[in-house]
C-alpha positions as CSV (number, residue, x, y, z in Angstrom):
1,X,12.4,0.8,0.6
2,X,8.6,1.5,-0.4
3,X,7.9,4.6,-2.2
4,X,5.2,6.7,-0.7
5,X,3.1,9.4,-1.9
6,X,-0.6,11.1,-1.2
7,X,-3.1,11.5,-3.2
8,X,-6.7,12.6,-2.7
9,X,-10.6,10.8,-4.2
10,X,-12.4,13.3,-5.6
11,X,-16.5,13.5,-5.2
12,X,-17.0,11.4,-8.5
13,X,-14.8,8.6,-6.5
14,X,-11.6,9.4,-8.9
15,X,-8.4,8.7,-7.3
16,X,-5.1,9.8,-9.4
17,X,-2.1,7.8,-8.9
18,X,1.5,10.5,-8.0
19,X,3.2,10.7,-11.2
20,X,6.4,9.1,-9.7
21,X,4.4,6.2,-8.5
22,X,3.0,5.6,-12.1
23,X,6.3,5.5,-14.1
24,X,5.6,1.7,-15.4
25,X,2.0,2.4,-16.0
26,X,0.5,2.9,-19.8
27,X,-2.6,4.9,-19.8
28,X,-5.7,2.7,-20.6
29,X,-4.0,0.1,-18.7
30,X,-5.7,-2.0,-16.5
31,X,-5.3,-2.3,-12.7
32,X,-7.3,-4.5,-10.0
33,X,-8.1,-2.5,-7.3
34,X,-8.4,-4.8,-3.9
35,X,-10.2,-3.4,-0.8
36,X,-9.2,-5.5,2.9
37,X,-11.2,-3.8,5.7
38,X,-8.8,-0.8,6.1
39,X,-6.6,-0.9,3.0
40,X,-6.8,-1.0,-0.9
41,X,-4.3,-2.1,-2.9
42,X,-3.8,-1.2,-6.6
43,X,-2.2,-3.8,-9.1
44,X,-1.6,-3.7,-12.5
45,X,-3.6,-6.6,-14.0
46,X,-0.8,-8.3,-16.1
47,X,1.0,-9.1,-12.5
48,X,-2.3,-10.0,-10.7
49,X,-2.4,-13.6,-10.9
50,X,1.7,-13.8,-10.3
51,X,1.8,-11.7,-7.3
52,X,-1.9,-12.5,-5.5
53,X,-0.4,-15.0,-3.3
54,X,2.3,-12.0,-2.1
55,X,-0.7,-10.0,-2.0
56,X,-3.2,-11.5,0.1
57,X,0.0,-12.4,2.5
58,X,0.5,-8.3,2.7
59,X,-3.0,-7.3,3.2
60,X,-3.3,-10.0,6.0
61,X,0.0,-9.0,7.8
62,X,-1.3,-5.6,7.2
63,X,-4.8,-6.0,8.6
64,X,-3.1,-7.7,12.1
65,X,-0.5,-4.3,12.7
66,X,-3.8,-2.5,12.4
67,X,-5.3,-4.5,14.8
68,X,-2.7,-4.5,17.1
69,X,-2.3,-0.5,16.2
70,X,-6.1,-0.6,16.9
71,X,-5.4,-2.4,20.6
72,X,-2.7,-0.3,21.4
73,X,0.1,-2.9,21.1
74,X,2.3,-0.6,18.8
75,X,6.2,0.8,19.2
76,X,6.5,4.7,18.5
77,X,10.0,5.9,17.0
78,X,11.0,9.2,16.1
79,X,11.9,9.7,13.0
80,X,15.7,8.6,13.1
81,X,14.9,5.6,14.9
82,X,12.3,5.0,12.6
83,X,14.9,5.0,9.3
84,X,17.2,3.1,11.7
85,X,15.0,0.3,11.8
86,X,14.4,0.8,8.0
87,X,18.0,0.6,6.9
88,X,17.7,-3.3,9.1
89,X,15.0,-4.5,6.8
């Protein structure tokens, strides 16, 4: 299951990553940063090239569930059904 966590830009546009989402990352390391109309993905730069197939294949299943989110073409769970379905995947 995907690890989430919240974080917040600050007015200089600086966005700190949760400590327990940066446990593989060395400081001064370098990450590529990819915007898609409503999302932005952060990847360390040693894996771009590897994963940016995955990637782009994310961001555009990603962008049509917001669409579809947008159009009102969405299933609400509460939050046991929604683990239910979780545990499936």
């Amino acid at each position: 299951m995907a690890n989430i966590s919240i974080t917040r830009m600050s007015s200089k546009g600086q966005v700190v990553i949760p400590q327990d989402m940066r446990e593989d990352i060395e400081e001064g390391e370098k990450l590529v940063v990819i915007k898609n109309d409503k999302q932005i993905i952060i990847e360390k730069m040693e894996n771009f090239d590897k994963n940016l197939e995955e990637d782009l294949e994310f961001a555009r299943r990603t962008e049509e569930a917001w669409k579809q989110v947008d159009e009102g073409k969405f299933t609400s769970y509460t939050h046991e059904e929604f683990l239910k379905e979780l545990e499936k995947w």
